[in-house]
Backbone as CSV, one residue per row, in Angstrom:
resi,resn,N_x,N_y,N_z,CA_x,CA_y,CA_z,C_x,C_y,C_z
1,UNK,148.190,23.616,-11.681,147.944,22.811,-10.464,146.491,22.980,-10.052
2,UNK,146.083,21.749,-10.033,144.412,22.109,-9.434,144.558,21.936,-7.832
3,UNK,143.133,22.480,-7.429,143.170,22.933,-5.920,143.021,21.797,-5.441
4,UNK,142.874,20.697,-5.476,143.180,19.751,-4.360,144.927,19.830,-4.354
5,UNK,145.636,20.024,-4.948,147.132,19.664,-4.900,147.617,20.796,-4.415
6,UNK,147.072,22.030,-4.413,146.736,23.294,-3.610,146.626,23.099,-2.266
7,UNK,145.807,23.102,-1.814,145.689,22.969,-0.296,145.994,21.648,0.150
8,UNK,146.638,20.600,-0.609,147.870,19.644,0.193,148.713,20.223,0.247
9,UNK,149.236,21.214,-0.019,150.480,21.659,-0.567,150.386,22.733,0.591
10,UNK,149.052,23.223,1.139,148.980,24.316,2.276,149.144,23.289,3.270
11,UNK,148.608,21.904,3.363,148.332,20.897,4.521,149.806,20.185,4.991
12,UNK,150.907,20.581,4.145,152.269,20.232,4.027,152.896,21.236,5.410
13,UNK,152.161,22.599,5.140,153.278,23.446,5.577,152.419,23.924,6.864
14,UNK,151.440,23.423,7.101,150.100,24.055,8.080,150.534,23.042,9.268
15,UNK,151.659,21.998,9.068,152.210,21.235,10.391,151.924,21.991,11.664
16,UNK,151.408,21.349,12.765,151.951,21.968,14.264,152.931,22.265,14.470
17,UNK,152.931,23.388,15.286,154.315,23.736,15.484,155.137,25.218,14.710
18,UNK,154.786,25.366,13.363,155.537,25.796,12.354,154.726,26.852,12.561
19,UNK,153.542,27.258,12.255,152.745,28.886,12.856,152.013,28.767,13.570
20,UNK,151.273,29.905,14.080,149.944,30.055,14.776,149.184,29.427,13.516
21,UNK,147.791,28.875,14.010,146.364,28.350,13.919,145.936,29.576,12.741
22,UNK,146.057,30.812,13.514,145.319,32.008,12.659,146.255,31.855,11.008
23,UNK,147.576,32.056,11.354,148.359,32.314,10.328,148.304,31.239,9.113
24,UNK,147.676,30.190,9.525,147.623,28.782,9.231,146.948,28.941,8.052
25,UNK,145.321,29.240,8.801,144.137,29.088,8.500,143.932,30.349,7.362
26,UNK,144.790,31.345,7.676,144.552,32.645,6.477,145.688,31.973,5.075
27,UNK,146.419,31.402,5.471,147.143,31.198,4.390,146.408,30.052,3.326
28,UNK,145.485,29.154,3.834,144.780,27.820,3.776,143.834,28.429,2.701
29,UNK,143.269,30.071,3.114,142.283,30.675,2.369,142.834,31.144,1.731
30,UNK,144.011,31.937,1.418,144.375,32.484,0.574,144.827,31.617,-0.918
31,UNK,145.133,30.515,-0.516,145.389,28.977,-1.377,144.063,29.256,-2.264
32,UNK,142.629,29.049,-1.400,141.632,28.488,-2.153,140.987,29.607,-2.526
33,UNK,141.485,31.351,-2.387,140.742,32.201,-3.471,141.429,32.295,-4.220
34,UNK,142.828,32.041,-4.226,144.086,32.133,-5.681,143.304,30.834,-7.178
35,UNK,142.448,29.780,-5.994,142.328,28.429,-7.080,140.653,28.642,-7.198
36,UNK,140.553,29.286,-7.025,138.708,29.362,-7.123,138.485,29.357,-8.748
37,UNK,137.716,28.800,-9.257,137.034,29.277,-11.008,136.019,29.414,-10.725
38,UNK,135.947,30.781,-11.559,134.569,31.764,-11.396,133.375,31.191,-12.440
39,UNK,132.178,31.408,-11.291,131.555,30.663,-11.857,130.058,31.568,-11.944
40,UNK,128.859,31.316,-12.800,127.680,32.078,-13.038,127.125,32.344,-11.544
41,UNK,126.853,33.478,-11.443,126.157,34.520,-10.355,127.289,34.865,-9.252
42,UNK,128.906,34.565,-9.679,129.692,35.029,-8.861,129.293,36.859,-9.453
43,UNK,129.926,37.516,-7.890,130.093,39.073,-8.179,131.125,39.615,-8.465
44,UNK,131.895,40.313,-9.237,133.154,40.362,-9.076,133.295,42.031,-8.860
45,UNK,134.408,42.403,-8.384,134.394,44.123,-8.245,135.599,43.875,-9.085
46,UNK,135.583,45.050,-9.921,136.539,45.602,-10.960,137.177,46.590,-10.950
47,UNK,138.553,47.046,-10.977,139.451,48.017,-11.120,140.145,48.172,-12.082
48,UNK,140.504,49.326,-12.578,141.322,49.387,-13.705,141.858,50.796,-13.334
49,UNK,143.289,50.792,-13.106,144.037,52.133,-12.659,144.098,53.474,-13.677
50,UNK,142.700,54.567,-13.444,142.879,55.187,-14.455,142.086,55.363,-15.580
51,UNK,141.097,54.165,-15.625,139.759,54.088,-16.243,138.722,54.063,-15.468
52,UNK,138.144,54.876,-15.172,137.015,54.902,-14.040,136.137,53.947,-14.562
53,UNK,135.392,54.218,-15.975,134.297,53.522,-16.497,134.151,51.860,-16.881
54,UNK,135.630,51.275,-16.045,135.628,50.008,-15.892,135.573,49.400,-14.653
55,UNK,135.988,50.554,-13.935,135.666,50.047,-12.343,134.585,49.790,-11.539
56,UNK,134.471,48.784,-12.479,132.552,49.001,-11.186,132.307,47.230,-10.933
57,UNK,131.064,46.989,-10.356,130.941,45.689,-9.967,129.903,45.019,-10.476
58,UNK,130.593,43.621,-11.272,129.356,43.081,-12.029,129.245,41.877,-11.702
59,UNK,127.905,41.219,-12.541,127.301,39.414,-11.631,127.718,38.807,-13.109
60,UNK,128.818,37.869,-12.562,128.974,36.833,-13.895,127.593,36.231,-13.895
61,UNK,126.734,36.405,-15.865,125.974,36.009,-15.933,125.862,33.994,-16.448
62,UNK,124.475,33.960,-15.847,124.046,32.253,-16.442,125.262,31.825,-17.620
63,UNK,125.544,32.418,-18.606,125.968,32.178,-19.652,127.469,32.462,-19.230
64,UNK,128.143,32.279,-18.282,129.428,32.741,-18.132,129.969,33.869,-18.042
65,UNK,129.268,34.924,-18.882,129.965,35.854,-18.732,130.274,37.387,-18.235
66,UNK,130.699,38.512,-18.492,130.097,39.618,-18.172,130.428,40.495,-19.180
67,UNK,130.041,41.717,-19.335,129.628,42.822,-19.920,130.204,44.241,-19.539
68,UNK,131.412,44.700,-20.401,131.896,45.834,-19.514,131.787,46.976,-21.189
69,UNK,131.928,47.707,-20.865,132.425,49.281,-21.834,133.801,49.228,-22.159
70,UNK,133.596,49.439,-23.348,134.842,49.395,-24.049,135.293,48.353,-25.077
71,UNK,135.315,46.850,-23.666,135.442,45.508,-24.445,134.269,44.762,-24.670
72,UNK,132.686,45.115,-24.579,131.763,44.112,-24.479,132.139,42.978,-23.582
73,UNK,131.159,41.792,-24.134,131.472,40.784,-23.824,132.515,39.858,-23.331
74,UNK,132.730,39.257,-22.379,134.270,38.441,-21.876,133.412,37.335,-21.252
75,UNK,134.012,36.528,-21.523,133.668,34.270,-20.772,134.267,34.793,-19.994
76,UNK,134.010,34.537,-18.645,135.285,34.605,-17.408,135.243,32.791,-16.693
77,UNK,134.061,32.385,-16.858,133.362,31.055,-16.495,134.899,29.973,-16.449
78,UNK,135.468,29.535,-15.258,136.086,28.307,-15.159,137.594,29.178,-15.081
79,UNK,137.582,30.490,-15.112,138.993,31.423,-15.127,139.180,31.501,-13.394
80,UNK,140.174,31.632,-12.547,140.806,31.532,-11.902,140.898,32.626,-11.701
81,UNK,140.729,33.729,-10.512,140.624,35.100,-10.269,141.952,36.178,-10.995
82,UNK,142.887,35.556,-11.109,144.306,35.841,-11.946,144.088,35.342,-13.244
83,UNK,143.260,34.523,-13.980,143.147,34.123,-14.879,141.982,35.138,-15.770
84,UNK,141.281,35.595,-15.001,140.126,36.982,-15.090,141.417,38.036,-15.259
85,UNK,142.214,38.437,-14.718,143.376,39.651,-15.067,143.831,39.900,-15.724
86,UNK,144.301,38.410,-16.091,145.006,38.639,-17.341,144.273,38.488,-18.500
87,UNK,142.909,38.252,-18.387,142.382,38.073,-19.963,141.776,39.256,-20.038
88,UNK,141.277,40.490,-19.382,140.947,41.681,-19.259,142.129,42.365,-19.635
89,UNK,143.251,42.541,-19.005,144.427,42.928,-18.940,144.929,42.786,-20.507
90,UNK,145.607,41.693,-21.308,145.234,41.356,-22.447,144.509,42.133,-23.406
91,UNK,142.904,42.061,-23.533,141.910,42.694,-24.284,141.919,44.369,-23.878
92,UNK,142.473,45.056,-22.874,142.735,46.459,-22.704,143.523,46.811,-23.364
93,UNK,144.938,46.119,-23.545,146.007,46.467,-23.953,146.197,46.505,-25.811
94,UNK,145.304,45.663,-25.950,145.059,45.556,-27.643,144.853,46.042,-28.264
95,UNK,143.505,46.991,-27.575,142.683,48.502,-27.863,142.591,49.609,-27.262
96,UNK,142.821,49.687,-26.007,142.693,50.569,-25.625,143.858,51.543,-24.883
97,UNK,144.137,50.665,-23.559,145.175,51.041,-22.245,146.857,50.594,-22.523
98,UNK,147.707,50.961,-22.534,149.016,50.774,-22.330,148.849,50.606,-20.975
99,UNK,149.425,49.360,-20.884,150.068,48.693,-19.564,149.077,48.859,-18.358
100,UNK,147.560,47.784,-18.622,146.890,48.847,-17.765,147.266,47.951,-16.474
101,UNK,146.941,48.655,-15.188,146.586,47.673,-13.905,145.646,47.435,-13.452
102,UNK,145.013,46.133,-13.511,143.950,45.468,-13.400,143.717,44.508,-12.024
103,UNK,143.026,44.927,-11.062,142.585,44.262,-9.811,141.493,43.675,-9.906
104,UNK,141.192,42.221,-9.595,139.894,42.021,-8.944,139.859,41.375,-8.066
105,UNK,138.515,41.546,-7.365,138.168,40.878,-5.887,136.966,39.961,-5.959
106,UNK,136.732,39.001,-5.754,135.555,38.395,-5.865,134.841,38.252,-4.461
107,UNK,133.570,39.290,-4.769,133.167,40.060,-3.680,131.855,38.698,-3.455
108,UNK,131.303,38.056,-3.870,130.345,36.594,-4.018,130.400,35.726,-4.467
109,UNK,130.812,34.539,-3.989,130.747,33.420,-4.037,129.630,32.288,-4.609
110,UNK,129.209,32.715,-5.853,127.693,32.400,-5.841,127.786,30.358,-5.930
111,UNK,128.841,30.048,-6.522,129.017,28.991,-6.840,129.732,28.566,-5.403
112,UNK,129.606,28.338,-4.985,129.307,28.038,-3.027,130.201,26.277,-3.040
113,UNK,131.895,26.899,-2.560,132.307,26.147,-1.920,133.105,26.130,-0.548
114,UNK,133.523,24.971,-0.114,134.460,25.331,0.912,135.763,23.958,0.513
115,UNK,136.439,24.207,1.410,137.764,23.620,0.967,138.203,23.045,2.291
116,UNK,138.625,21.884,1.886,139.101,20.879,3.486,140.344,20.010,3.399
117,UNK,141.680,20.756,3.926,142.652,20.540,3.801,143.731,19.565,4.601
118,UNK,144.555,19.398,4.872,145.474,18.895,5.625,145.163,17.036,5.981
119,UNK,144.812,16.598,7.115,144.786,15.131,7.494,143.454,14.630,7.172
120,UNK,143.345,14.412,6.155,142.031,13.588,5.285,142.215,12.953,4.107
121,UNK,141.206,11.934,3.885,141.682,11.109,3.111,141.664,11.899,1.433
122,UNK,140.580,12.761,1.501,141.172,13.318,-0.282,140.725,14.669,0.087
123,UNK,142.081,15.669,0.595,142.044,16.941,0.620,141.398,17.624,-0.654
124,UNK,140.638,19.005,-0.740,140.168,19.551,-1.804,139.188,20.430,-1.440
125,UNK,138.588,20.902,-2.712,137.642,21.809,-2.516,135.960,21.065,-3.116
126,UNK,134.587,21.394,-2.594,133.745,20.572,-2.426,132.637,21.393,-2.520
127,UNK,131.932,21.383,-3.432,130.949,22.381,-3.454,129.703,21.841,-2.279
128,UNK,128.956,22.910,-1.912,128.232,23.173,-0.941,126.457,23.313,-1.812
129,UNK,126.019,22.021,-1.277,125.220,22.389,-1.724,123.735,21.839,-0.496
130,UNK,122.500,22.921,0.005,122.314,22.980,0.933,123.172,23.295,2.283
131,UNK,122.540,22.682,3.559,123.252,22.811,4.728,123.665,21.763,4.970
132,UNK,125.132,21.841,5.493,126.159,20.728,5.604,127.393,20.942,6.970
133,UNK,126.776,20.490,7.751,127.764,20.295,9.229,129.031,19.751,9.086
134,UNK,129.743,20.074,10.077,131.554,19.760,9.683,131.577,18.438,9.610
135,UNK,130.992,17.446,9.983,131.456,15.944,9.784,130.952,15.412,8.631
136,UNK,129.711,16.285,8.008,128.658,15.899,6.601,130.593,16.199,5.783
137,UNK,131.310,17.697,6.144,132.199,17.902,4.898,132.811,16.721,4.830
138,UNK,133.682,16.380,6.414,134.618,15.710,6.905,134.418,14.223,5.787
139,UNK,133.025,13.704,5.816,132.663,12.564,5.151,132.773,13.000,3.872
140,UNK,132.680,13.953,3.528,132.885,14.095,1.348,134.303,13.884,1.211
141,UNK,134.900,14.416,2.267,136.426,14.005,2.229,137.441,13.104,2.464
142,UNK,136.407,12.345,2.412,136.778,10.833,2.689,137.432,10.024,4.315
143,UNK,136.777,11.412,5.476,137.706,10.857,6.881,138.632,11.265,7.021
144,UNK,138.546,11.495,8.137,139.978,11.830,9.012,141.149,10.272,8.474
145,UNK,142.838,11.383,8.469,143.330,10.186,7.813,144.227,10.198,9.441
146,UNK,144.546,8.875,9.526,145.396,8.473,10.777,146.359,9.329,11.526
147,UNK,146.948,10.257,10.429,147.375,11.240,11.319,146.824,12.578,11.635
148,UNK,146.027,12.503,11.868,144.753,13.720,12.091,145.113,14.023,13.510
149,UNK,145.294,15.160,13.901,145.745,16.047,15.013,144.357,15.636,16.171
150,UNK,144.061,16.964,17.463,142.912,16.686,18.021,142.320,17.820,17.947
151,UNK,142.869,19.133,17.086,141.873,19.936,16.779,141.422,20.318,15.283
152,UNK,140.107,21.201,14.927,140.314,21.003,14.007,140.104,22.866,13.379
153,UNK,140.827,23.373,12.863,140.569,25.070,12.587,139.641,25.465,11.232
154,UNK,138.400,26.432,11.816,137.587,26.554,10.345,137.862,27.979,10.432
155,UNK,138.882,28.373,9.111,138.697,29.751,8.865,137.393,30.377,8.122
156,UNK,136.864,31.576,8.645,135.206,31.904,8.536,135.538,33.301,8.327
157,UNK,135.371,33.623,7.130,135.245,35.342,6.800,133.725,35.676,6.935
158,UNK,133.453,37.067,8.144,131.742,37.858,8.848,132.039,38.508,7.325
159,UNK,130.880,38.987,7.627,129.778,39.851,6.574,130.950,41.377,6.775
160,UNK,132.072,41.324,8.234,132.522,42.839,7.768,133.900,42.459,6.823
161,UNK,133.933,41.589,6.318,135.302,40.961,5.735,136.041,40.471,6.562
162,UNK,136.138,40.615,7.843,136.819,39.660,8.698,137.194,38.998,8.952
163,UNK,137.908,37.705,8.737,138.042,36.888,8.787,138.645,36.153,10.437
164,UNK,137.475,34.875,10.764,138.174,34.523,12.191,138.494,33.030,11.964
165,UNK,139.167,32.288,12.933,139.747,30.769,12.860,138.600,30.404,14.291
166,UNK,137.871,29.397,14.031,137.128,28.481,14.783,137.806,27.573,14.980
167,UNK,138.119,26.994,16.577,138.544,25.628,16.896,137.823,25.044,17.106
168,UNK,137.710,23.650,17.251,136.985,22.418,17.586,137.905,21.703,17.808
169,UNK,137.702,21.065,19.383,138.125,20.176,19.902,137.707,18.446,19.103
170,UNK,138.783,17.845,18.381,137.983,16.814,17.938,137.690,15.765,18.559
171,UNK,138.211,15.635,20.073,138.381,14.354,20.848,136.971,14.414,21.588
172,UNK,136.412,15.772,22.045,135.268,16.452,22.517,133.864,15.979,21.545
173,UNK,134.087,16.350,20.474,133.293,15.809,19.082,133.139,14.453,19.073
174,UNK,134.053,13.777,18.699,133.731,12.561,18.674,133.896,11.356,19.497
175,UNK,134.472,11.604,20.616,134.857,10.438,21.520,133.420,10.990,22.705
176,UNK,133.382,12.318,23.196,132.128,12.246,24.350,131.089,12.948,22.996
177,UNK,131.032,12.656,22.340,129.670,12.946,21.301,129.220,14.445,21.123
178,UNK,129.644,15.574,21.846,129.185,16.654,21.998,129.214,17.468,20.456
179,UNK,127.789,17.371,20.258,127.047,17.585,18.872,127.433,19.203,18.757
180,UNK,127.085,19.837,19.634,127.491,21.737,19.885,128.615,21.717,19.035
181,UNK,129.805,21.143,19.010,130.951,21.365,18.007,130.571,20.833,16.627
182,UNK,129.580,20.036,16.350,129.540,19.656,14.819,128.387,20.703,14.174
183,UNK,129.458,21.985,13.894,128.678,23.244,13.488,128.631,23.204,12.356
184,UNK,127.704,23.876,11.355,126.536,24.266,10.733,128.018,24.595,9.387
185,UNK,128.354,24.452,8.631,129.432,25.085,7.447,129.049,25.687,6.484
186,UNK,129.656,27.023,6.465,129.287,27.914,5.344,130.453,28.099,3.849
187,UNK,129.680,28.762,3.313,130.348,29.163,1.996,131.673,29.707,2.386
188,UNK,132.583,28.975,1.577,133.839,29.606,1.596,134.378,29.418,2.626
189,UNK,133.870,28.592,3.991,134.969,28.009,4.483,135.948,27.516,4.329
190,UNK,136.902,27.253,5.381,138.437,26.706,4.795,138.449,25.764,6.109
191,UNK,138.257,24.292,6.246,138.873,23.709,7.087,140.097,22.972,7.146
192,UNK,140.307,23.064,8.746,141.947,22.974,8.242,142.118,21.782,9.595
193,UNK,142.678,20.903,8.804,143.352,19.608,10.237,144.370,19.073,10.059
194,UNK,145.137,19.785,10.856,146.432,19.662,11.375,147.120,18.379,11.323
195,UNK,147.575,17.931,10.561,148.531,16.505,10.987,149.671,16.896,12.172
196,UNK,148.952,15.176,12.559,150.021,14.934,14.227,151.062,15.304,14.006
197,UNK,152.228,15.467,15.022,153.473,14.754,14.646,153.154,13.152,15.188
198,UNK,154.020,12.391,14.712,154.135,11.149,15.543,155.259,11.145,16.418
199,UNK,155.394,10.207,17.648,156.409,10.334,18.504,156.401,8.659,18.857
200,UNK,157.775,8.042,19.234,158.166,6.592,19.272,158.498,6.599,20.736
201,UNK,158.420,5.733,21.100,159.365,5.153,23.041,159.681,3.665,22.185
202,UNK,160.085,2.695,23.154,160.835,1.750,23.318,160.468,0.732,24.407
203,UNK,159.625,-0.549,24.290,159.524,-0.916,25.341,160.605,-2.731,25.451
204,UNK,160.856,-2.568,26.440,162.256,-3.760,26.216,161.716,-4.583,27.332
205,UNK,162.341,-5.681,27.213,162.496,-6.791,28.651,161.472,-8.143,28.464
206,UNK,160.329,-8.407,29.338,159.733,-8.955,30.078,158.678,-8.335,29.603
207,UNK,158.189,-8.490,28.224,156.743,-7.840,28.177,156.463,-8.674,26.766
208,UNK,155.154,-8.783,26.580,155.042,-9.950,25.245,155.591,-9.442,24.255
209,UNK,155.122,-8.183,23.766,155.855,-7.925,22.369,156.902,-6.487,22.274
210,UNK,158.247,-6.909,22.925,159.303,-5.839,23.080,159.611,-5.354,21.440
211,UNK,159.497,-3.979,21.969,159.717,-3.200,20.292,159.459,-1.777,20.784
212,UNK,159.301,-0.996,19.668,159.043,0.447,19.661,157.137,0.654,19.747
213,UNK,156.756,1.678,20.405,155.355,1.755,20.699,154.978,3.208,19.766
214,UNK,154.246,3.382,19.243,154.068,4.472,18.700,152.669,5.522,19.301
215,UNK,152.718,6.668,18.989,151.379,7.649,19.732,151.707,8.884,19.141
216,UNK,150.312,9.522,19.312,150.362,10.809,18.525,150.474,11.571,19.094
217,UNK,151.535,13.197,19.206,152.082,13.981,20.297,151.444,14.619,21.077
218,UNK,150.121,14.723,20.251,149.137,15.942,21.008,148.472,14.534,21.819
219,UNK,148.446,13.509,21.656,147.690,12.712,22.670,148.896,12.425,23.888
220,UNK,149.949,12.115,23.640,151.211,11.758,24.334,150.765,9.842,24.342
221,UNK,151.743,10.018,25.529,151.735,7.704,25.886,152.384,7.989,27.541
222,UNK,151.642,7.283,28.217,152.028,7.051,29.418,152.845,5.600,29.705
223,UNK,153.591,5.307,30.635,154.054,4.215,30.767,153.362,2.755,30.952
224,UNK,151.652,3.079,31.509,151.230,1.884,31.879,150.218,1.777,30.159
225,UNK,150.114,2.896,29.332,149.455,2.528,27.616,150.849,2.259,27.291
226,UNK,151.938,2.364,27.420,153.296,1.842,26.430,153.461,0.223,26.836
227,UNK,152.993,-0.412,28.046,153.301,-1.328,28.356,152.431,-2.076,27.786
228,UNK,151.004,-2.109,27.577,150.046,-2.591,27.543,149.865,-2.355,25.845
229,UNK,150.534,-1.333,25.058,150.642,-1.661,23.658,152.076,-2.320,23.088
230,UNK,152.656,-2.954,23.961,153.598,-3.496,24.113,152.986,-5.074,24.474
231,UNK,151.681,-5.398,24.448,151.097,-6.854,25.068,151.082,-6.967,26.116
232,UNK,151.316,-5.818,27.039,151.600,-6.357,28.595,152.513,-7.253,29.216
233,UNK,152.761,-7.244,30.835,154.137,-7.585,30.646,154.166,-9.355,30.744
234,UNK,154.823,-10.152,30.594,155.452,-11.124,30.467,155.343,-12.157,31.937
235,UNK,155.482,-13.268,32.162,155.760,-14.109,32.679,156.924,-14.019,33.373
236,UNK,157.149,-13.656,34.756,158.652,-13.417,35.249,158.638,-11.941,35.273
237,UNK,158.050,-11.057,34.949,158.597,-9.342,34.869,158.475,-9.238,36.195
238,UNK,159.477,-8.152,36.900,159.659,-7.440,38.196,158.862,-6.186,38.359
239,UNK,157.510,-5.940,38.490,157.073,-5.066,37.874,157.880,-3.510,39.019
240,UNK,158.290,-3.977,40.460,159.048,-3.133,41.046,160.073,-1.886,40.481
241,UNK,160.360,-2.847,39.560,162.176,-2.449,39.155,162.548,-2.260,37.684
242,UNK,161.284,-1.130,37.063,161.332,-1.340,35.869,162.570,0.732,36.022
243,UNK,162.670,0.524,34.410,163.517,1.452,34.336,163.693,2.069,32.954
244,UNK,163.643,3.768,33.220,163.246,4.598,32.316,164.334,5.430,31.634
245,UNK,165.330,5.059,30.665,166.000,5.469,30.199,165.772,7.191,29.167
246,UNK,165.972,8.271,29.754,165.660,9.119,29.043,166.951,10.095,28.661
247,UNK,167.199,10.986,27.695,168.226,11.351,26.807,167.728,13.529,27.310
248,UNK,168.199,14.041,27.639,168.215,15.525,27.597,168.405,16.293,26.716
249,UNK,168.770,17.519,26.483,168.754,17.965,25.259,170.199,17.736,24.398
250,UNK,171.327,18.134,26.318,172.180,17.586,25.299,173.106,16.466,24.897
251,UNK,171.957,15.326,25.720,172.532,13.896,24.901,172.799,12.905,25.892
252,UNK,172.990,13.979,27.417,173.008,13.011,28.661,172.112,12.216,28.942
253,UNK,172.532,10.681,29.258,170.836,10.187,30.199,170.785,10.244,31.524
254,UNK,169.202,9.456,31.649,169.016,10.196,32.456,168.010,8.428,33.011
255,UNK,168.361,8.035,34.442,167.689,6.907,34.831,166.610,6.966,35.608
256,UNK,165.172,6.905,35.101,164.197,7.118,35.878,163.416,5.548,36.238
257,UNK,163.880,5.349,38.044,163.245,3.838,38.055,161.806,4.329,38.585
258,UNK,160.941,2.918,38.354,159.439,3.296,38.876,159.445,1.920,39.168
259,UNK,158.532,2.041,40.205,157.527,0.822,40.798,156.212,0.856,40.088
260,UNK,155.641,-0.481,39.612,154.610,-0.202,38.162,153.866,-0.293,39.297
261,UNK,153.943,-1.491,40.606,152.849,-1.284,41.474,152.248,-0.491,42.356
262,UNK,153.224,0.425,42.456,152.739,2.142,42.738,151.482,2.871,41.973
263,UNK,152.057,2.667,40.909,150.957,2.776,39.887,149.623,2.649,39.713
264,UNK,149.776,1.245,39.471,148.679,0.376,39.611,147.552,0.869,40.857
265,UNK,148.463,0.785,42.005,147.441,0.724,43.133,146.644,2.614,43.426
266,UNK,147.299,3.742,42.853,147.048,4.973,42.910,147.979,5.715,43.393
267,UNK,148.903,4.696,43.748,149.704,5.325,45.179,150.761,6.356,44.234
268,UNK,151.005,6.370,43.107,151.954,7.220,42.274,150.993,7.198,41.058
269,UNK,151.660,8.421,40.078,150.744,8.873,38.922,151.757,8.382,37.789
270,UNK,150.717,7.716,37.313,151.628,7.455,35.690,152.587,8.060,35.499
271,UNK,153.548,7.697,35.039,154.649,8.569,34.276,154.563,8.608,32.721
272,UNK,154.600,10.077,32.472,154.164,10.468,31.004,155.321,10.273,30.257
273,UNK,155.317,9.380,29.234,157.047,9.149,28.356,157.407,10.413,27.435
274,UNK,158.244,10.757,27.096,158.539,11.640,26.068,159.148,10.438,24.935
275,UNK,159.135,11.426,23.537,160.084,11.086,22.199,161.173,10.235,22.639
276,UNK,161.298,8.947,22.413,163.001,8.424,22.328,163.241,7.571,23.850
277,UNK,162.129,7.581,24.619,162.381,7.234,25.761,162.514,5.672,25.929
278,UNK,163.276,4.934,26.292,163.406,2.994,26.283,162.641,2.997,27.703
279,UNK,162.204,2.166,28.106,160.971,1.482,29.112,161.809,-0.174,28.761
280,UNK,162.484,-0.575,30.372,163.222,-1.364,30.686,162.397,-2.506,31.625
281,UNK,161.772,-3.269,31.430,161.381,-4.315,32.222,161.701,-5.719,32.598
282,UNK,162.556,-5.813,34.082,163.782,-6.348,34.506,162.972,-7.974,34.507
283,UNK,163.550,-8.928,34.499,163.160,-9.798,34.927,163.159,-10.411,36.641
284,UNK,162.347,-10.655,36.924,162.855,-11.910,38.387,163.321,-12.715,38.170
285,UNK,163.932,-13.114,39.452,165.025,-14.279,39.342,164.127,-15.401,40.446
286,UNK,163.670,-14.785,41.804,162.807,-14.961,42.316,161.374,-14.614,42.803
């Protein structure tokens, strides 16, 4: 499986709702150092349980490869950090070690990417080359795809191994322009954007185009945007005596009437719809 089908496959399960942001965003990274191929001037640190004189830390050279005692020469170039294990692992066992155990960590990144997962048009990993701000990635990735959440999480491992989750507000970013969030992206980032859920209402009656209204959860839909993506209301609507059919958890309804011209004038506050809710707009008679 290559790493774009990788971190869709993290962007599947990274839904709202299902973990914390942090838990999200470490798992998002852990995806893209399992799929990394090692590449010339990566560093790698080496272990071998029991052989001291293999444990040490070397720079995959120009030519792919590196240079250890014992086995010479090894290509590691385009191997997959588990794919480095087992071909060490392998060449120990041939000549030298029974059953050895073989760790590595890839302590540099020399081949400099980051990886941008979840609601975009072609999730993957993207090499970095120069300096490149989150919307420069956002654009290699072809855009935010329609169901793109309103935040967006960059997991960022410090210099002490640390690893932290950066939010960005994306409605902040791009709807009032505030440039401060379109930060600076480093090596080995992991961005991560959340797909919406989607959520439906119902708008019925006296309005041009009666049907189901759709909106994204983290944005919600108020009654006077459900009406108005509904065409607004109709010729004859009562706008007094409209009526809000809503369902509880366990199944009862529930009749919420509103005056739209309450509304309208300030004198009452929108009413915010939930999932499943019908929006009833009565006709006049007079």
């Amino acid at each position: 499986m290559n790493i774009a089908a990788l971190v869709f496959a993290v962007a599947i399960v990274a839904a709202p709702g299902q973990a914390p942001a942090q838990a999200q965003a470490q798992e998002a990274r852990d995806v893209f150092v399992r799929a990394y191929r090692v590449g010339p001037g990566d560093l790698l640190e080496l272990k071998v349980f029991q052989v001291d004189e293999l444990s040490q830390t070397v720079r995959v050279s120009e030519d792919g490869s590196i240079t250890l005692p014992l086995v010479g020469r090894i290509v590691v170039e385009g191997l997959t950090q588990e794919g480095v294990v087992q071909k060490l692992t392998g060449l120990l066992q041939a000549k030298y070690v029974k059953n050895p155990q073989v760790t590595i960590f890839i302590k540099e990144y020399k081949n400099q990417q980051v990886a941008v997962i979840g609601a975009v048009e072609k999730a993957g990993s993207y090499e970095l080359v120069g300096r490149k701000n989150l919307l420069q990635i956002i654009s290699m990735a072809g855009g935010f795809s329609e169901t793109a959440g309103n935040e967006i999480f960059i997991l960022r491992e410090g210099t002490d191994g640390v690893t932290s989750s950066v939010a960005i507000d994306l409605k902040d970013l791009l709807v009032n322009g505030n440039q401060k969030l379109n930060i600076p992206i480093e090596p080995n980032d992991v961005i991560n954007v959340p797909v919406d859920r989607e959520i439906r209402v119902f708008v019925m009656g006296r309005v041009t185009k009666p049907g189901a209204v759709k909106a994204k959860l983290s944005e919600g839909v108020t009654l006077l945007q459900a009406i108005a993506d509904a065409g607004g209301l109709a010729e004859g609507a009562k706008e007094s005596k409209i009526t809000i059919t809503r369902k509880d958890k366990t199944g009862k309804e529930q009749k919420i009437k509103v005056n739209l011209k309450d509304i309208i004038k300030g004198k009452k506050k929108d009413v915010v719809l939930k999932e499943g809710d019908v929006v009833y707009v009565p006709e006049s008679f007079w």
